[in-house]
LOLUM-990634 format. One record per residue (C-alpha): residue number from 0; x, y, z. Coordinates in Angstrom, 1 decimal, always signed. Layout:
N
PT seq      x      y      z
PT NUM      X      Y      Z
...
This chain:
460
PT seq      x      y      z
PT   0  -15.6  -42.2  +61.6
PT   1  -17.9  -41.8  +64.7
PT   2  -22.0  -42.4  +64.1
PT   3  -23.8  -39.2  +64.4
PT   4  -25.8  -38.8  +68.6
PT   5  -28.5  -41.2  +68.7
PT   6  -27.7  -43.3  +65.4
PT   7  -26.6  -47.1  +65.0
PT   8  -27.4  -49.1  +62.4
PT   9  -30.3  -51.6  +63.3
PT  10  -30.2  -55.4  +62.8
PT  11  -32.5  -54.9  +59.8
PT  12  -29.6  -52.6  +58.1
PT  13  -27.1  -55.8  +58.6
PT  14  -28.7  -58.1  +57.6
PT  15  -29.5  -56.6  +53.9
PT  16  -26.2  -55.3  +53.4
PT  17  -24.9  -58.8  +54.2
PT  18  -26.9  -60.3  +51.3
PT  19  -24.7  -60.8  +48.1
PT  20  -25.6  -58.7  +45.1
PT  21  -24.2  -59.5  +41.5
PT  22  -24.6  -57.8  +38.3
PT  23  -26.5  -58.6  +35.0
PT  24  -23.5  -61.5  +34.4
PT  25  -24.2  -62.8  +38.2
PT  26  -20.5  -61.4  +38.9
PT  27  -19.8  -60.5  +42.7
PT  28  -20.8  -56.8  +43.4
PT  29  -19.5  -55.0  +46.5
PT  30  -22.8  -54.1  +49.2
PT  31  -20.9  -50.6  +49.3
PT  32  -23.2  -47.8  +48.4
PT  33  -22.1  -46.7  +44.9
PT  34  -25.2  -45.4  +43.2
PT  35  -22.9  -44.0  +40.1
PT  36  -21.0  -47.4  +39.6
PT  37  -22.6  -49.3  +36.6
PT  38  -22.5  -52.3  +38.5
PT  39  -24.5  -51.4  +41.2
PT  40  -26.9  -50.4  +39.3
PT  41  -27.1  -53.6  +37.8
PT  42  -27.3  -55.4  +41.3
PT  43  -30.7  -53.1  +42.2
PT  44  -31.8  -54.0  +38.9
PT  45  -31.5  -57.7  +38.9
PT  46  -33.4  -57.5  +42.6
PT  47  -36.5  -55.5  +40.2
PT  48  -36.3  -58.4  +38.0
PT  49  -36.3  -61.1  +40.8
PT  50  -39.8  -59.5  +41.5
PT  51  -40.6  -59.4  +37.5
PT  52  -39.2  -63.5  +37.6
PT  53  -41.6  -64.0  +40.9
PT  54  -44.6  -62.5  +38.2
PT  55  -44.2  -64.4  +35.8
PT  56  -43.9  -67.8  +37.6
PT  57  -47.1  -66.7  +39.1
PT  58  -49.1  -66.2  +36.3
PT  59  -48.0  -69.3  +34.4
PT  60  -48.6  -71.3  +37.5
PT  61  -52.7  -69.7  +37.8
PT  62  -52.7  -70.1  +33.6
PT  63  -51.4  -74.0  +33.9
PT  64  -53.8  -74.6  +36.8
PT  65  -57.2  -73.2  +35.4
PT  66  -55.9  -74.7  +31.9
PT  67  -56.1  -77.9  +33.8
PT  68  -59.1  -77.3  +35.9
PT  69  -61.1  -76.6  +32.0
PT  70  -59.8  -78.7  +30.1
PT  71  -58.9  -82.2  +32.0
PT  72  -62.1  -82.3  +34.9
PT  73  -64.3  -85.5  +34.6
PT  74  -67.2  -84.8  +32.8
PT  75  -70.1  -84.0  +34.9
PT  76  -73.0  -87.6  +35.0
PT  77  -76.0  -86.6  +33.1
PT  78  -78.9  -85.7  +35.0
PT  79  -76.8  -84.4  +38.1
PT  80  -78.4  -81.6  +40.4
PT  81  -75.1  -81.2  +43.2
PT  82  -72.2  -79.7  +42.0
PT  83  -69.1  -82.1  +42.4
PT  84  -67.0  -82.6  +46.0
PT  85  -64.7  -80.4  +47.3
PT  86  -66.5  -76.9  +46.4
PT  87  -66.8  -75.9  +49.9
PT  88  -63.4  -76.4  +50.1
PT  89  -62.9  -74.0  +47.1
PT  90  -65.1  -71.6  +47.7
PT  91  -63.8  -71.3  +51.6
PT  92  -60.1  -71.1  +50.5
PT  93  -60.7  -68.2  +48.5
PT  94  -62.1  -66.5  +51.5
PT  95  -59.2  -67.4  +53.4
PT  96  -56.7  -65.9  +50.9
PT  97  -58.6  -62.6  +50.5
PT  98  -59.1  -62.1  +54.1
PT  99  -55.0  -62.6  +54.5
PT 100  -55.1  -60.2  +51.6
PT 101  -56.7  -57.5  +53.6
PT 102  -54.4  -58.1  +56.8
PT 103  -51.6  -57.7  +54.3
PT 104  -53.7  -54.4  +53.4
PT 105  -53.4  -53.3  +56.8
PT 106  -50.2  -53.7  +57.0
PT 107  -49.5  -51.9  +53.9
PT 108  -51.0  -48.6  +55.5
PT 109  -49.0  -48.7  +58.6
PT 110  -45.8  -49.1  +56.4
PT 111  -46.8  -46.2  +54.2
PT 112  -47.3  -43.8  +57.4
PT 113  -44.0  -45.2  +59.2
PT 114  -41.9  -44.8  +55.9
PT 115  -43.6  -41.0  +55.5
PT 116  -42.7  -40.0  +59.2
PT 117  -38.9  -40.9  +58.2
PT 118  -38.9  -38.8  +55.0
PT 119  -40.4  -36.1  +57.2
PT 120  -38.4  -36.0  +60.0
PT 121  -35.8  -36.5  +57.0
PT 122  -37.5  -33.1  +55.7
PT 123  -37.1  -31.6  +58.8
PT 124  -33.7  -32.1  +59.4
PT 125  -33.2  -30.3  +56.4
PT 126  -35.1  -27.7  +56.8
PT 127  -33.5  -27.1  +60.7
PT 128  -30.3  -27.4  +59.2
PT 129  -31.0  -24.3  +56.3
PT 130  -32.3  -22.5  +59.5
PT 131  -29.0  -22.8  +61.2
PT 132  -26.7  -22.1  +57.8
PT 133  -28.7  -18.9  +57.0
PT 134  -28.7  -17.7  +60.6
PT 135  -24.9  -18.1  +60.6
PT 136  -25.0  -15.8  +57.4
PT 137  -27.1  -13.1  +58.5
PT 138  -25.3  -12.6  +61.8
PT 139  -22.5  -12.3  +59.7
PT 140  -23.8  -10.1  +57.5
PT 141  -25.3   -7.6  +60.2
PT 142  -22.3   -7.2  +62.2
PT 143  -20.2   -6.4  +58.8
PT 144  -22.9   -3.9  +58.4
PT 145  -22.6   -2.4  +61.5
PT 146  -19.3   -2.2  +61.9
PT 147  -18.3   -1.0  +58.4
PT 148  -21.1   +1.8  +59.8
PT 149  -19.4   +2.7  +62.9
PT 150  -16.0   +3.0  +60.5
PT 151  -17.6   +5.8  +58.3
PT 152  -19.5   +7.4  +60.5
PT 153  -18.3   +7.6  +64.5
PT 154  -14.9   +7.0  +63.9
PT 155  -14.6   +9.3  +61.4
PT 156  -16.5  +12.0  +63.6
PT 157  -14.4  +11.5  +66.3
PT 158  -11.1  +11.7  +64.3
PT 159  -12.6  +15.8  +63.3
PT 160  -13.2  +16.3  +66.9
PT 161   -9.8  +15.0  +68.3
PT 162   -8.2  +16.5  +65.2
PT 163   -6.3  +18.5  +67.8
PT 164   -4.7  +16.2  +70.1
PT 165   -2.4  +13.7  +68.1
PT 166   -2.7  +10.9  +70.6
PT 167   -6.5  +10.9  +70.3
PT 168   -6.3  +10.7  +67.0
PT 169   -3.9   +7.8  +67.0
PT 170   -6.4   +5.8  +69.6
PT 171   -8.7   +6.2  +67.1
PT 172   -7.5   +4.9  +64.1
PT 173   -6.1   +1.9  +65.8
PT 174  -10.1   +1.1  +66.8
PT 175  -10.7   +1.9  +63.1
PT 176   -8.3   -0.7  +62.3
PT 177   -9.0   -2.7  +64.7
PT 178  -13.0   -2.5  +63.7
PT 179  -12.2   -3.3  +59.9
PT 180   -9.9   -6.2  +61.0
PT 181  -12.8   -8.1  +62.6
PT 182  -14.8   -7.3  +59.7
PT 183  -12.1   -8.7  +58.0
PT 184  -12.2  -11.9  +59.7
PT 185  -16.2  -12.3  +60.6
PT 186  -16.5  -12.3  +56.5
PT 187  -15.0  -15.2  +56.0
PT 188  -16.9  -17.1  +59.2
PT 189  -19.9  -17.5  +56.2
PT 190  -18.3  -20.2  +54.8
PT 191  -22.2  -21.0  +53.3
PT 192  -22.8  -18.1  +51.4
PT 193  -22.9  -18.8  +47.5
PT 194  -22.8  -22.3  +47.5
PT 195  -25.3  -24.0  +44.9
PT 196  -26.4  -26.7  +47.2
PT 197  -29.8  -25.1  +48.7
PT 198  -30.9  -27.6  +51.6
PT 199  -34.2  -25.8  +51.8
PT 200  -34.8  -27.0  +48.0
PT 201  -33.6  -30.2  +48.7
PT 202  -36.0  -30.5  +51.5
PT 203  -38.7  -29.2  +49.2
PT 204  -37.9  -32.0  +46.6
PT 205  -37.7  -34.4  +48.8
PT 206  -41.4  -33.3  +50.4
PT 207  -43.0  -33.4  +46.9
PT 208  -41.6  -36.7  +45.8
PT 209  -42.8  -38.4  +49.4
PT 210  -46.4  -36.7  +48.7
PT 211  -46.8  -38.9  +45.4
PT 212  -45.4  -42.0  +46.9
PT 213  -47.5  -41.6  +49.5
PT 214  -50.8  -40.8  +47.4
PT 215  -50.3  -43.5  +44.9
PT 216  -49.7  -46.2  +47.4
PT 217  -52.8  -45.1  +49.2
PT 218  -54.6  -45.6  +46.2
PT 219  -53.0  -48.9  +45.5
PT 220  -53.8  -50.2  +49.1
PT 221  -57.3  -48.7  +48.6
PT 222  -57.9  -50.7  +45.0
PT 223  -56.9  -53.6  +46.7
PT 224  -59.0  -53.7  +49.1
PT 225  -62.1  -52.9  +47.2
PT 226  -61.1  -55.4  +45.1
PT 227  -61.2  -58.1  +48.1
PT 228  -64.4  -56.8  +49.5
PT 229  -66.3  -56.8  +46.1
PT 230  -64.6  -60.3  +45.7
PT 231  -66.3  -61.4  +49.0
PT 232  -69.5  -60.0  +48.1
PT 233  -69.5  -61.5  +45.2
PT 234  -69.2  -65.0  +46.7
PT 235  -71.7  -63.8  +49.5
PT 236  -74.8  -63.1  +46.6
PT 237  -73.2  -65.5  +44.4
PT 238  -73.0  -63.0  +41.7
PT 239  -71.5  -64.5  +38.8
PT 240  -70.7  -61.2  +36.9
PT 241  -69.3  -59.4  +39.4
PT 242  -67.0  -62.1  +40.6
PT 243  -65.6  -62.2  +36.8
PT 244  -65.3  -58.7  +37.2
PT 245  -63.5  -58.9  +40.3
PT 246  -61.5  -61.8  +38.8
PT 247  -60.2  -59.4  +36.0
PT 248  -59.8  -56.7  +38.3
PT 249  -57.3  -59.1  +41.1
PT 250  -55.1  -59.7  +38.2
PT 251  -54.5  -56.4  +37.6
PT 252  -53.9  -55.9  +41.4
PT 253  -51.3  -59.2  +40.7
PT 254  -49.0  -57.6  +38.5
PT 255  -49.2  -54.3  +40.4
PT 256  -48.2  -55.9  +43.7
PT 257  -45.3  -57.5  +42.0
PT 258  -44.0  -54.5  +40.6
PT 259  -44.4  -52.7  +43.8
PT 260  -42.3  -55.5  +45.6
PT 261  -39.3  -55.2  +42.9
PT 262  -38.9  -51.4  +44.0
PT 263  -39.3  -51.8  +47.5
PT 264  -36.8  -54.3  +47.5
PT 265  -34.3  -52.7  +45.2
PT 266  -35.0  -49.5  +47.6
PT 267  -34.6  -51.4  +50.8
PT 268  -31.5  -53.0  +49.4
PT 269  -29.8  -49.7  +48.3
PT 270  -31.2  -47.7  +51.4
PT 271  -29.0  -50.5  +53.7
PT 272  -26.1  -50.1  +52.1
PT 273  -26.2  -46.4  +52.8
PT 274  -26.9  -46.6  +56.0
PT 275  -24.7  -49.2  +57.0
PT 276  -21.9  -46.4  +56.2
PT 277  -23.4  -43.2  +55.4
PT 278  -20.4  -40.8  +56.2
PT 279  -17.9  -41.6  +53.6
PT 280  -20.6  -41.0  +50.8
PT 281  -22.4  -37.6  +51.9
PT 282  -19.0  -36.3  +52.7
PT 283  -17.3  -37.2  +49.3
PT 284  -20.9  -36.0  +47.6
PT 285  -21.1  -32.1  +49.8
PT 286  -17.4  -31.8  +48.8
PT 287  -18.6  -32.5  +45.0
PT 288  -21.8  -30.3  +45.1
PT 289  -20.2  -27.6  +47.3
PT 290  -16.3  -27.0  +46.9
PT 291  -16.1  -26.8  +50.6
PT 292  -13.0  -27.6  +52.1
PT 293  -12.3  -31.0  +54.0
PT 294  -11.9  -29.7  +57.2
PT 295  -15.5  -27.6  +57.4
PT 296  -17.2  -31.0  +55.7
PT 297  -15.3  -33.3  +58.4
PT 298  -15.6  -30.6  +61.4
PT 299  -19.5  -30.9  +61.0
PT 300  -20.7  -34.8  +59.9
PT 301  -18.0  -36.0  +62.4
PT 302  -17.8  -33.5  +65.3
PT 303  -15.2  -35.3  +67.8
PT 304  -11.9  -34.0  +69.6
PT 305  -10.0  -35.2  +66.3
PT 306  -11.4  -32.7  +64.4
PT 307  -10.3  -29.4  +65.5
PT 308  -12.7  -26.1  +64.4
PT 309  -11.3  -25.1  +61.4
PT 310  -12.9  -21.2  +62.3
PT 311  -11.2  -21.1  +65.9
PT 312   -8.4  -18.9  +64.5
PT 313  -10.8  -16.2  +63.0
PT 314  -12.9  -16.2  +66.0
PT 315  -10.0  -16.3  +68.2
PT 316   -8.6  -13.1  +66.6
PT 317  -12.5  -11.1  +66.4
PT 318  -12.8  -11.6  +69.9
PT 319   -9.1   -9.9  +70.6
PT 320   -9.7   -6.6  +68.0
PT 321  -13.5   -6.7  +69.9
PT 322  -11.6   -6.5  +73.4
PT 323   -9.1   -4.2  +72.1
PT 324  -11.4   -1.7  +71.1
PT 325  -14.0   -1.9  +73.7
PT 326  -10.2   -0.8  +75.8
PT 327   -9.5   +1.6  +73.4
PT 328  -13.0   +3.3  +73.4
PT 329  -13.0   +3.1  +77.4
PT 330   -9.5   +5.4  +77.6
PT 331  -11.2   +7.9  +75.0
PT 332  -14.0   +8.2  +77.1
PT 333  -11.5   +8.7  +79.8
PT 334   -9.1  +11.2  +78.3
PT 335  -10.9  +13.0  +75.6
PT 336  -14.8  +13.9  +77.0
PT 337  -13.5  +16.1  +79.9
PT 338  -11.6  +18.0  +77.1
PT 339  -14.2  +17.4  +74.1
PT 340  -17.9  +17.2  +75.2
PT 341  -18.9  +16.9  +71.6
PT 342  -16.9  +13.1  +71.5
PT 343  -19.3  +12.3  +73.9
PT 344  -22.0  +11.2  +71.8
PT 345  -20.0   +9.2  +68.8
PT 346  -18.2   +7.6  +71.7
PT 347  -21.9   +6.5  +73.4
PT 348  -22.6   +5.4  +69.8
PT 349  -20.0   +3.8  +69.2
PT 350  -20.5   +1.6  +72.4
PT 351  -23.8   +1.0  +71.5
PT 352  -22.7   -0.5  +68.2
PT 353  -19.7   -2.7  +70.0
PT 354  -22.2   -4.1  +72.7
PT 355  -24.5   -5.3  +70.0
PT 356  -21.7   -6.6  +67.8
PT 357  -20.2   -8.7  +70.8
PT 358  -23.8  -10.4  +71.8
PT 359  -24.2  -11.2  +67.6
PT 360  -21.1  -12.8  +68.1
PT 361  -21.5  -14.7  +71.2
PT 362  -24.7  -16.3  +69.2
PT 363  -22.5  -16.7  +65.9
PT 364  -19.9  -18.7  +68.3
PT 365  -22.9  -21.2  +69.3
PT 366  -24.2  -21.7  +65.8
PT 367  -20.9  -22.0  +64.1
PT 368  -20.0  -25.1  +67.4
PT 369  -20.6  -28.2  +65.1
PT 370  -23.4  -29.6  +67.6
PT 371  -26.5  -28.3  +66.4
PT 372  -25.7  -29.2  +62.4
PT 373  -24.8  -32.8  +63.6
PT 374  -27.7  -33.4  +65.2
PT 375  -29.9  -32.8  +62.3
PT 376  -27.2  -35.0  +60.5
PT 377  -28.2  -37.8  +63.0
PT 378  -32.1  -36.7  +63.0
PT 379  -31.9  -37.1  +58.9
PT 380  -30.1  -40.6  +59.3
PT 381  -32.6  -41.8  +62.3
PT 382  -35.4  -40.7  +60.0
PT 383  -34.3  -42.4  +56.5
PT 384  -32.5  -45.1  +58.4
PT 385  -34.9  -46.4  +60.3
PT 386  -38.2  -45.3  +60.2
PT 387  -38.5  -44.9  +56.2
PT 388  -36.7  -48.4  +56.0
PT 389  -38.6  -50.2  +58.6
PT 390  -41.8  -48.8  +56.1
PT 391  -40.0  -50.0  +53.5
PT 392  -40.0  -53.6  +55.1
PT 393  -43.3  -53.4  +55.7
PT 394  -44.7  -52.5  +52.5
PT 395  -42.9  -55.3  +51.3
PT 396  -44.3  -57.6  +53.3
PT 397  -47.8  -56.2  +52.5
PT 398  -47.0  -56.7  +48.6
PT 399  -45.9  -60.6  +49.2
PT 400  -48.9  -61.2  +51.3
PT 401  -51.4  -59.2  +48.9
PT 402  -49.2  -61.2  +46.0
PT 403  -50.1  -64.5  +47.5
PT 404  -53.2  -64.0  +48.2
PT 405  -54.7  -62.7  +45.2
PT 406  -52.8  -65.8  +43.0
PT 407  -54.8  -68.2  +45.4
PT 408  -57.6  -65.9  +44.8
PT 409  -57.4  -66.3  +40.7
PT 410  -57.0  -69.9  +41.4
PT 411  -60.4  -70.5  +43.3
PT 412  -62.5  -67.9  +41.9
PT 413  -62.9  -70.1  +38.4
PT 414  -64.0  -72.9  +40.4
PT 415  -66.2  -70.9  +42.5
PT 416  -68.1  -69.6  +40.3
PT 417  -68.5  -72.7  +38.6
PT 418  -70.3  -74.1  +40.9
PT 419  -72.5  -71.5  +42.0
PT 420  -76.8  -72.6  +41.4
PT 421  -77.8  -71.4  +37.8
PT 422  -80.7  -68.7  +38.2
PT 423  -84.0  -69.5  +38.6
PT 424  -86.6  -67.4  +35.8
PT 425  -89.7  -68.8  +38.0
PT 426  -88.2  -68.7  +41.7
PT 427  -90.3  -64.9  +41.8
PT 428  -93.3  -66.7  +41.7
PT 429  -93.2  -68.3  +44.7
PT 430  -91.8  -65.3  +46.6
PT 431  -88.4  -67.1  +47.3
PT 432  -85.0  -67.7  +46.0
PT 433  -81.5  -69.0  +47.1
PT 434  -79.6  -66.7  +49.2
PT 435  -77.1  -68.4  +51.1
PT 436  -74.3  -66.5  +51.7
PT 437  -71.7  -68.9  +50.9
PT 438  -71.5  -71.9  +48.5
PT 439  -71.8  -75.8  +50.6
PT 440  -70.0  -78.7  +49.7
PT 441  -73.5  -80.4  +48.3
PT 442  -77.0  -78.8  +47.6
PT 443  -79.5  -79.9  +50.6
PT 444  -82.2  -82.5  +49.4
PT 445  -85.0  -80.2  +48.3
PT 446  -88.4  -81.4  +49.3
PT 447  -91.0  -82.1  +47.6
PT 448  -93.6  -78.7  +47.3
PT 449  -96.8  -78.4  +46.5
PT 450  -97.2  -77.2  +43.0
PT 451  -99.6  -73.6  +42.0
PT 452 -101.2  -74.1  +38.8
PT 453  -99.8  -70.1  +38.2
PT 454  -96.3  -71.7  +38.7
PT 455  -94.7  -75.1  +38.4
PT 456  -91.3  -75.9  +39.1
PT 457  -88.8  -76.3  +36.4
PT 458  -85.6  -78.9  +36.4
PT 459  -82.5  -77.4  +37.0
């Protein structure tokens, strides 16, 4: 089958259709895109719960860690004022993993707004396509209308006013049969009309789906990063509370960035295997929705020389009965206005109605040519294809980058806040207090001050 104008599936599209897929009894599933086939379900499943697996390791891995950073540290030496070695360290890998945290933020948005531009141009395709389809129909319609006008009312005229010359007459029911032939034959160029499948709904589903996927990953995006700038500031003031707070709040974020990850990369998986052969499936699923013949279906998604126009006979025989009667109506002008003045005006009418009809169906000609409805087949592929799955990859990589960094984040925030200075009641009284804006391996040697008899200095 030949790949719509301006389509080829990219290297990303390859490569994940290439990767194996099994079901829920790790049995070989074929990468073909069979969304109604239990197995296949299955497959995109078990890539969900690869993501639920990478969770749970997580979490176990931070609960062992800070079990073992309570529970087996030395104890502290009696009378010690530094906190232990190694909290700089601490304190300055957490910054490190928040601050990759945001760049995976960053990158998060620009997936977002690449994967909506593909389910818009997606939308637009659509909605180019109904444009097209309902054109088609109203041409249609109108030059029925007018022709099945000009039947009742100037042909029949003219019959009562050539009523007396028998040849006249006969000229003028072979236009009216001519004239009722092509509407005949331009009925059944709407080969749209009452089908169920509505691509101006589908466009409008697809639009409202794409504004909530958009909006709630926004809002994930934007929770994540308030939760790594309150983190930071946290560690900045050495604010106890509100890095427990923000500790609470970055395992929330956790499991949402894991579950996030399991549906791009089922989507991304399943959206691959589509596009790596997207004609056999939409073709087999219009025939199912539509009823429409094999020949329209392949005339339109493949549009080659193999495929022949499966409306060239109709329009072949419109154009004939349009010539013919354009002739016919040309020798009554000839032969019965010198003897019939009245004939005149039906006649003039009647030309009137012909020219129009033959420029509707010059147009009709151009829309029914399979061109313009497979170019918004190749617009809607380029759109969900590439654009929407190069988001796709994106946001994935934002969810393993936010993933990993906010595990290393629960890891160090314990121990960071362990070792930030306890509060001083009496530091107001002589105007000063600690303010560093990160945590130091060791506490500086504090010297010696002289002391107020309104405030003396108390041990930490």
């Amino acid at each position: 089958m030949g790949a719509p104008p301006g389509y080829r599936p990219s290297a990303w599209v390859h490569l994940l259709h290439q990767l194996p897929r099994a079901d829920f009894q790790l049995r070989p599933v074929p990468s073909g895109f069979a969304p109604q086939e239990q197995g296949y379900q299955q497959a995109l499943l078990l890539v969900v719960a690869l993501a639920g697996l990478g969770l749970g390791l997580s979490l176990i891995f931070i609960a062992v860690y800070l079990i073992r950073f309570c529970c087996c540290r030395p104890p502290e030496p009696p009378g010690a004022k530094s906190p232990p070695p190694g909290g700089g360290c601490v304190t300055w890998s957490c910054i490190a993993a928040l601050l990759v945290g945001c760049t995976g933020i960053g990158i998060g948005f620009y997936g977002n707004s690449e994967t909506s531009d593909g389910v818009s141009q997606l939308s637009s395709a659509l909605l180019h396509a109904n444009h097209t389809l309902t054109a088609i129909d109203h041409l249609v319609l109108e030059m029925v209308e007018r022709l099945d006008e000009a039947v009742r009312a100037e042909l029949t005229a003219l019959e009562e006013e050539l009523a007396q010359r028998t040849e006249l007459v006969a000229a003028t029911r072979g236009a009216r049969r001519q004239a009722e032939a092509v509407a005949q034959h331009l009925q059944g160029l709407a080969f749209w009309r009452g089908v169920p499948l509505n691509p101006l709904q589908v466009a409008e589903d697809v639009s409202f789906v794409e504004e909530y996927r958009w909006l709630a990953y926004v809002l994930l995006l934007l929770l994540e990063l308030l939760v790594c700038l309150f983190t930071l500031l946290g560690l900045a003031k050495q604010s106890k509370w509100l890095v427990i707070v923000m500790t609470v709040m970055s395992l929330l974020v956790l499991v949402l960035s894991w579950g996030s990850m399991g549906l791009e990369a089922a989507t991304a998986v399943g959206l691959s295997d589509f596009c790596s052969g997207p004609d056999t499936y939409i073709l087999n699923l219009t025939r199912e929705e539509t009823g429409l013949g094999s020949d329209i279906l392949n005339y339109y998604f493949l549009c080659n020389q193999a495929v022949s126009n499966p409306f060239q006979q109709r329009l072949t025989l419109s154009q004939r009965a349009l010539a013919n009667i354009h002739s016919q109506l040309q020798g009554l002008e000839r032969e019965a206005v010198p003897q019939f003045p009245s004939a005149q005006k039906p006649l003039l009418s009647l030309e009137e109605t012909l020219n129009v009809t033959e420029g509707n169906f010059h147009q009709l000609v151009a829309l029914l040519h399979c061109r313009g409805l497979h170019k918004d087949y190749g617009a809607a592929l380029r759109g969900l294809c590439e654009d929407a799955l190069e988001g796709l990859l994106f946001l994935l990589l934002s969810s393993l980058l936010s993933a990993g960094a906010l595990a290393t984040a629960l890891c160090s925030l314990p121990r960071a806040w362990a070792l930030f200075p306890p509060r001083n009641p009496s530091a107001s009284c002589s105007g000063s207090h600690l303010s560093e804006p990160f945590l130091h391996a060791r506490l500086e040697p504090v010297p010696h001050l002289r002391s107020f008899p309104s405030c003396r200095r108390r041990p930490h």
